[in-house]
C-alpha positions as CSV (number, residue, x, y, z in Angstrom):
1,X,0.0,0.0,0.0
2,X,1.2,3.3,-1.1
3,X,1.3,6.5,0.9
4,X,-1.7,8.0,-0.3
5,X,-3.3,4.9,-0.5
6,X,-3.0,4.3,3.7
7,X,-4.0,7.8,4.3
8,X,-7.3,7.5,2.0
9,X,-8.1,4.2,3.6
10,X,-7.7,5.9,7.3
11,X,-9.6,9.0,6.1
12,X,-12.0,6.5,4.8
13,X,-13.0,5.4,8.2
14,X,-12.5,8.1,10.7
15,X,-16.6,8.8,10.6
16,X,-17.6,10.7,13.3
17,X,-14.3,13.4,14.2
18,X,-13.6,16.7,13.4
19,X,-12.3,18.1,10.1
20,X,-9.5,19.1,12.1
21,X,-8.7,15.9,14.0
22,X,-8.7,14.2,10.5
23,X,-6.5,16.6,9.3
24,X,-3.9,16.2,12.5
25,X,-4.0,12.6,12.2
26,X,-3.2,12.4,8.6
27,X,-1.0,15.0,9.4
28,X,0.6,13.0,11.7
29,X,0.7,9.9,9.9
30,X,2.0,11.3,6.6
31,X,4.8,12.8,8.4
32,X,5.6,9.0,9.9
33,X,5.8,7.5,6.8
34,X,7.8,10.3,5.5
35,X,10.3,10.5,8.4
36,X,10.6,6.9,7.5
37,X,11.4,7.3,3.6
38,X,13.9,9.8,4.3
39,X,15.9,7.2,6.5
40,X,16.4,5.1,3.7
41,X,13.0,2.9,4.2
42,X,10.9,2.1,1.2
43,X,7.2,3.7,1.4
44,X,5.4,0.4,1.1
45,X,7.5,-0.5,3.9
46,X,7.3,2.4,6.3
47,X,3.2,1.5,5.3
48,X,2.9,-2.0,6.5
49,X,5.3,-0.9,9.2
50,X,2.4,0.4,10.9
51,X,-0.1,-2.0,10.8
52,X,-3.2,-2.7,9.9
53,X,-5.4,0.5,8.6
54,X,-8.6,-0.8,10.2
55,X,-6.8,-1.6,13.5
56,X,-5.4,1.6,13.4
57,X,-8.7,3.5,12.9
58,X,-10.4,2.0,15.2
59,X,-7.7,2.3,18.1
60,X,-8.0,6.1,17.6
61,X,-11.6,6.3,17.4
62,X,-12.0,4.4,21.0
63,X,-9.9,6.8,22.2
64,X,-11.1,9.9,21.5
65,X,-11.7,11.6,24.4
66,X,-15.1,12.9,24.9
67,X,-16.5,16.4,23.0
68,X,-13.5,15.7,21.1
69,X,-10.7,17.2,23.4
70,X,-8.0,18.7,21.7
71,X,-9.0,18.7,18.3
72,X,-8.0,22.1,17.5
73,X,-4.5,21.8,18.5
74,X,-1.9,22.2,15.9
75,X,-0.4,19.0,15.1
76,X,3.6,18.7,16.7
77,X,6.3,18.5,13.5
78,X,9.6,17.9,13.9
79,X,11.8,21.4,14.3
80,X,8.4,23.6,14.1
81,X,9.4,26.9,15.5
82,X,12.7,25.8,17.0
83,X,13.5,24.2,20.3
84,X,11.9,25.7,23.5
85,X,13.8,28.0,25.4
86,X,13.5,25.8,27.9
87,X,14.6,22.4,25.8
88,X,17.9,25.0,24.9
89,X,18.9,26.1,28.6
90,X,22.6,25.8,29.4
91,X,21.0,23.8,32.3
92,X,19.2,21.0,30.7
93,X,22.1,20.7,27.9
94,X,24.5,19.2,30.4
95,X,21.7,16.5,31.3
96,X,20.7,15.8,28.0
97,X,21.3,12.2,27.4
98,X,20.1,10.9,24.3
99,X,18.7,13.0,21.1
100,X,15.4,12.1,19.1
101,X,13.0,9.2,20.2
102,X,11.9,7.3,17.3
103,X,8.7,8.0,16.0
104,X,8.4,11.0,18.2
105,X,7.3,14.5,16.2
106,X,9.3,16.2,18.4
107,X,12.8,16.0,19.9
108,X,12.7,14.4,23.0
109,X,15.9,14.8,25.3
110,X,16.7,12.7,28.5
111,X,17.2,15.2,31.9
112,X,18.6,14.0,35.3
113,X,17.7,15.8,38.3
114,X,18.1,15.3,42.3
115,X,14.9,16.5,44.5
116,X,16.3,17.7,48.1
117,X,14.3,17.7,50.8
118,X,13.2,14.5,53.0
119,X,9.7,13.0,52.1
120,X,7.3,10.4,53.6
121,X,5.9,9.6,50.1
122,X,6.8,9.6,47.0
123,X,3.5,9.2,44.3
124,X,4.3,8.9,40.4
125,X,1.3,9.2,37.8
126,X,2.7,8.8,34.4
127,X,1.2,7.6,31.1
128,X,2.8,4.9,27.9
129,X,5.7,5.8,29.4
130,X,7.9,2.6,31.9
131,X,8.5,3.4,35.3
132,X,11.8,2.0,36.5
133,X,12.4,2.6,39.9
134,X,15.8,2.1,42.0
135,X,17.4,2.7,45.2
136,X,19.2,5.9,45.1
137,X,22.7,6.1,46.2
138,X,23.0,9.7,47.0
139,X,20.0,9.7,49.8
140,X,18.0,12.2,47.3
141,X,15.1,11.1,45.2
142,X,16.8,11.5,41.6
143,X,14.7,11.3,38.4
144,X,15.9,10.4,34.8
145,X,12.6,12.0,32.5
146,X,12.3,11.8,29.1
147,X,10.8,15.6,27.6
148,X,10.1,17.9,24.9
149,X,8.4,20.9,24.8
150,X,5.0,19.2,24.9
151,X,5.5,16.3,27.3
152,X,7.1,17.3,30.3
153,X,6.5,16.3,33.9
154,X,4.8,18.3,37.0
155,X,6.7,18.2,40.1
156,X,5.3,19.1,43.5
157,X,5.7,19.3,47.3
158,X,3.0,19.5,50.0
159,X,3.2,17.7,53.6
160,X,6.2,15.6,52.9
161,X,4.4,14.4,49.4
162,X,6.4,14.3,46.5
163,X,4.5,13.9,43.5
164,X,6.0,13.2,40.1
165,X,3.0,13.8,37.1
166,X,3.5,14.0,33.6
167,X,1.6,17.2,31.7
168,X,1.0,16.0,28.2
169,X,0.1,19.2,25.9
170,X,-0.3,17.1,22.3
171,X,-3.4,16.4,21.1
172,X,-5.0,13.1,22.4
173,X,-4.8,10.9,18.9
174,X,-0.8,11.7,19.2
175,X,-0.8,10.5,22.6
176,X,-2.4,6.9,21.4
177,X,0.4,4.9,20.3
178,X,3.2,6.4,22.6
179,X,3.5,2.7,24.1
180,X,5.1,1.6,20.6
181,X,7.9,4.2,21.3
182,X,10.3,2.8,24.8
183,X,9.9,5.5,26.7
184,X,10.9,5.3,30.0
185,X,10.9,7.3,33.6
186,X,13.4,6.5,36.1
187,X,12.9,7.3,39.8
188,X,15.3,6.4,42.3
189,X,14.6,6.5,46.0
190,X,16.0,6.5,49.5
191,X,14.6,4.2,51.6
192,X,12.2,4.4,54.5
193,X,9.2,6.5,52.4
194,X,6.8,4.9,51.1
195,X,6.1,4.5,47.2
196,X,2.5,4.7,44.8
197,X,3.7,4.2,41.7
198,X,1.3,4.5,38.2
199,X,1.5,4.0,34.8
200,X,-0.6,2.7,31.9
201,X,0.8,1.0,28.4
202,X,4.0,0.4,30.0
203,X,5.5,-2.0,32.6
204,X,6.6,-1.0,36.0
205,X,9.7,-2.1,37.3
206,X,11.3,-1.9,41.4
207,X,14.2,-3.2,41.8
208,X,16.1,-3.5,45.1
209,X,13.9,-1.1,47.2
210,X,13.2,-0.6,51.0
211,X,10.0,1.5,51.4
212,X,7.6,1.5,54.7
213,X,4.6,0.6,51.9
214,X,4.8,0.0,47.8
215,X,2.0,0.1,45.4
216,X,2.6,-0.8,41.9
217,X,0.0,-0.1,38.6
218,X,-0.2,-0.1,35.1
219,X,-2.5,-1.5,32.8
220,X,-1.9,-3.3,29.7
221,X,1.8,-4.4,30.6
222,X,3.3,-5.9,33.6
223,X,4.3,-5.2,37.2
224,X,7.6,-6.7,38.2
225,X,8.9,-6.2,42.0
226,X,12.6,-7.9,42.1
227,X,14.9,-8.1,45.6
228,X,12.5,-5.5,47.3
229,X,11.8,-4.8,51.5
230,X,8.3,-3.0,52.7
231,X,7.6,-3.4,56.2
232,X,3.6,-3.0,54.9
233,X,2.1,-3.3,52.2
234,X,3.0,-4.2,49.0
235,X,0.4,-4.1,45.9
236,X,1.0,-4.9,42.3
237,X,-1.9,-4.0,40.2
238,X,-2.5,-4.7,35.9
239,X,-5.1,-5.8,33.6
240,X,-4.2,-7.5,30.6
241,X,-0.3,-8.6,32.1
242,X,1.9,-10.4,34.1
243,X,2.5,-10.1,37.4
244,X,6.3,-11.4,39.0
245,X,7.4,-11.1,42.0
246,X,11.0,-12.6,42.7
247,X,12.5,-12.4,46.0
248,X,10.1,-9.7,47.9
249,X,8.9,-9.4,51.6
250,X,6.0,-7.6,53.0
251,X,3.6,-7.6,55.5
252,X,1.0,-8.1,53.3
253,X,2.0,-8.6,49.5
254,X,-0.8,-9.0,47.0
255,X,-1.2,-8.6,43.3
256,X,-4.3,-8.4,41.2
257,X,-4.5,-8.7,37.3
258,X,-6.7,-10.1,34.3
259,X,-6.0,-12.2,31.4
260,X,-2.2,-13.5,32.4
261,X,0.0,-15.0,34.4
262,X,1.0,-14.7,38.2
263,X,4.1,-15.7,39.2
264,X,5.9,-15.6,42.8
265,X,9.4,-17.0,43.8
266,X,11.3,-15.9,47.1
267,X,8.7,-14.2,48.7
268,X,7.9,-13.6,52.8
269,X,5.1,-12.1,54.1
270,X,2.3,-12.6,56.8
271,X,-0.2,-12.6,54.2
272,X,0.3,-13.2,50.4
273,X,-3.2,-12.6,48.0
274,X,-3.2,-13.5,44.4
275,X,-6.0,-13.0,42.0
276,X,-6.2,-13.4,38.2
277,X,-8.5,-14.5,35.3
278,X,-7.7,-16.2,32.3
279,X,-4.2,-17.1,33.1
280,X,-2.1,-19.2,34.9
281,X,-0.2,-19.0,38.3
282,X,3.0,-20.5,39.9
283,X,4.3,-19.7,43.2
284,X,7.5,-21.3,44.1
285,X,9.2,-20.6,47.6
286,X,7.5,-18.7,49.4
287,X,6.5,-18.2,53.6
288,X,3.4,-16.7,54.4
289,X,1.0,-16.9,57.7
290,X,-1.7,-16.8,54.7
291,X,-1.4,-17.7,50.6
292,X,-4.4,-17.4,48.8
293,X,-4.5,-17.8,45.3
294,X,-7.6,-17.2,42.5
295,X,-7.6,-17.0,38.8
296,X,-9.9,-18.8,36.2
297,X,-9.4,-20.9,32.9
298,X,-5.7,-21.6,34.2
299,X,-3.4,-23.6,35.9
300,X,-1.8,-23.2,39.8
301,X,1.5,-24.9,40.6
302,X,2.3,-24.6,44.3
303,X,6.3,-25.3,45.1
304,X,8.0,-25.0,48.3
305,X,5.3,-23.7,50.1
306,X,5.2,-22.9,53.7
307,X,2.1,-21.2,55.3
308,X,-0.7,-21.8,58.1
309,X,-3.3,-21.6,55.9
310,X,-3.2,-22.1,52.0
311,X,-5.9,-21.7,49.1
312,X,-5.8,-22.9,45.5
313,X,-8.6,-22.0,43.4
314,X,-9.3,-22.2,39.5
315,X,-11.4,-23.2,37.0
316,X,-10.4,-25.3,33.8
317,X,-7.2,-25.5,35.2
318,X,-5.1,-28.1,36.8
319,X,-3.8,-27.9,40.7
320,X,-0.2,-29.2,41.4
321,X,2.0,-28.9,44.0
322,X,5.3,-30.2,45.9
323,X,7.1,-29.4,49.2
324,X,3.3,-28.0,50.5
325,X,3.4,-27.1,53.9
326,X,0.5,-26.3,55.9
327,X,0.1,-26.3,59.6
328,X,-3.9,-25.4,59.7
329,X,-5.6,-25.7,56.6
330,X,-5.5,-26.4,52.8
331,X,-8.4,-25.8,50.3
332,X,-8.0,-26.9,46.7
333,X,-10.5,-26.3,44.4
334,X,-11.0,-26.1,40.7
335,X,-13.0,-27.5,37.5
336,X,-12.5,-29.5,34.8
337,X,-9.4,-30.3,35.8
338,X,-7.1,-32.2,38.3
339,X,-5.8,-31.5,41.5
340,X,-2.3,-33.9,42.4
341,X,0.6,-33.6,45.0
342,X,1.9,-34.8,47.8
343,X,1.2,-33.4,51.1
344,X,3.9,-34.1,54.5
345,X,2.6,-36.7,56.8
346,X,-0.3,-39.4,57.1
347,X,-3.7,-39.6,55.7
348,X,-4.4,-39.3,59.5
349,X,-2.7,-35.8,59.9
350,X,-5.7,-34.6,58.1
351,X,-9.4,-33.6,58.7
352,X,-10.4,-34.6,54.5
353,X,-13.5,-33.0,52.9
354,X,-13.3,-34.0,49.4
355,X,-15.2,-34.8,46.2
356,X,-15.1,-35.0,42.6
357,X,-17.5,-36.2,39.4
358,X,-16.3,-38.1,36.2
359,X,-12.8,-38.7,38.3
360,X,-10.5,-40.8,40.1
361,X,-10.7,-39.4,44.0
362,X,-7.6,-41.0,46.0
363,X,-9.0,-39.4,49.4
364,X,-11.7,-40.5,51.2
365,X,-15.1,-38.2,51.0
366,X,-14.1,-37.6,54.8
367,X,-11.5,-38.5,57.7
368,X,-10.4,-37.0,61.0
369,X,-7.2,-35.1,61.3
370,X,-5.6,-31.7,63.1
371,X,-5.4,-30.1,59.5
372,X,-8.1,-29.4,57.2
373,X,-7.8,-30.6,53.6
374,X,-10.6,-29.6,51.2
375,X,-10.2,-31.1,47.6
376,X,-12.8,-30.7,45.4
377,X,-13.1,-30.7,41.3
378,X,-15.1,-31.9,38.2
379,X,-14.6,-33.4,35.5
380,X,-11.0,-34.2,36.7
381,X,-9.3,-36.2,39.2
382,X,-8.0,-35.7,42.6
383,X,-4.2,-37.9,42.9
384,X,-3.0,-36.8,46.3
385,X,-0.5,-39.2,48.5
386,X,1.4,-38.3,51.8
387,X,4.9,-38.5,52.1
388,X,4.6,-40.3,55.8
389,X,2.8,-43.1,54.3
């Protein structure tokens, strides 16, 4: 597909905007593909390089914000009207890190700063943009931002609240497909404050932090906590990604998303809560007074798990585990599926409440014990034996 061909094709099917948003977004796509032919790239190419026309169109068109916000801004080119006086301070040139962003319609320049002053709380808000946060070294919060004279970032003080907000001046359809371009903001912190973190189109990262309480969220991409200390609370929050958590301890550590996978390895906590949907979960290592783990229409492998109380619950989805430990109860559950392992002890060590349909069961409907095991499943069978018999 040629040039004009893409841009009549998205014309074609932008019903319903604004002469002038259909002008700034074929604008703004022509000047894509022609950024792309002048770097050597053949126009069919810098074409298909974008994707599907009809995906395209309709991306933008869900996302129009409501009343059409922003439509009358003037669309960003590359070089229009010169840099900023700001983006040309003496200042800012001896941070500047890296020089255009690709597929950005403006030049985007990396700045380092350090924030003085002691905080409680540190609270990001940030948009298609990764958040990659760090210990800092020199006891200051420290920022890496990537800005241009549109996108820049909002920083404030009030009661020992430092808040970190990106302003965003382009108009919204250039806004939509920022997630394709790596950008990133680095934070790093000092320890002891506490951290609320947010994002969306982009995964967050912590690595190595020791906050009083964390809280992790993006949507659309994953949350990943590695080697990190909170002596509360620590919440990891997405939609449509991963969560992973790999050597953490909390208090309470819990982590809610939809349509992917859960993963845990390393982790201590008095309480550990883990919900998904449509995706599977494995936990592997990990102490916790309680584990409780939910998703649907995937598996849950338990490894090396020590807690008083543990829950496994699924649909369509198989339930294994090894090296379970539970001192008070255990309650497996799922459909469709099987549910095997091997549990410490006798059959006697446990109070059984079991049952299946259309399955094998290997555990009595019910028994006597000090620990409560409840098994139950459909459609699937229930394979448990006990390492003391």
């Amino acid at each position: 597909m040629t040039r004009n061909e893409f841009l009549q094709a998205l014309d074609a099917r932008l019903d319903g905007l604004t002469d002038a948003e259909r002008r700034g977004i074929l604008d703004y796509y022509g000047e894509i593909i022609d950024d792309s032919a002048e770097d050597g790239m053949g126009e069919e190419a810098a074409v298909a390089l974008l994707g599907d026309v009809g995906a395209i169109a309709r991306e933008l068109l869900e996302n129009r914000p409501a009343g059409g916000e922003g439509a009358a801004d003037k669309c960003v080119r590359s070089g229009e009207g010169g840099e900023s006086k700001d983006e040309a301070s003496a200042e800012d040139s001896a941070h500047m890190d890296g020089g255009q962003s690709a597929g950005q319609n403006a030049l985007v320049v990396s700045r380092s700063q350090s924030i003085p002053g002691a905080f409680s709380k540190v609270v990001v808000r940030d948009f298609n943009a990764a958040l990659i946060l760090l210990p800092s070294q020199s006891g200051e919060v420290a920022l890496v931002t990537q800005e241009s004279r549109y996108v820049t970032y909002k920083i404030t003080r009030e009661d020992g609240v430092l808040t970190i907000e990106k302003q965003d001046k382009r108009p919204w359809y250039q806004r939509i497909f920022d997630w394709m371009k790596d950008l990133t903001l680095t934070v790093r912190l000092p320890g002891g404050m506490s951290l609320d973190a947010q994002t969306i189109n982009a995964d967050v990262s912590a690595t190595g932090l020791e906050v009083c309480e964390m809280r992790l969220d993006t949507r659309n991409a994953v949350v990943r906590a590695t080697s990190c200390r909170a002596t509360g609370a620590l919440v990891m929050t997405t939609g449509n990604g991963a969560i992973v958590a790999r050597d953490c301890s909390a208090q309470n550590l819990s982590g809610k998303t939809s349509n992917s996978k859960a993963s845990l390895a390393g982790v201590r906590a008095e309480a550990v809560h883990l919900k998904s949907s449509n995706g599977a979960m494995t936990v592997e290592d990990v102490e916790a007074g309680r584990l409780a783990c939910s998703t649907t229409n995937g598996g849950i492998s338990l490894c090396n798990v020590s807690a008083e109380e543990v829950s496994a619950s699924t649909s369509n989805g198989r339930v294994t585990f090894s090296g379970l430990r539970a001192s008070q109860s255990i309650e497996l559950c799922t459909t469709n599926a099987s549910i095997r392992g091997a549990l410490p002890g006798t059959l006697g060590d446990y109070a059984v409440d079991s049952g299946t349909s259309n399955g094998r069961n290997s555990l009595p409907e019910r028994s006597e014990g000090a620990i409560r095991l409840s098994a139950h499943t459909s459609n699937g069978a229930i394979d448990l034996k006990f390492e003391g018999n």
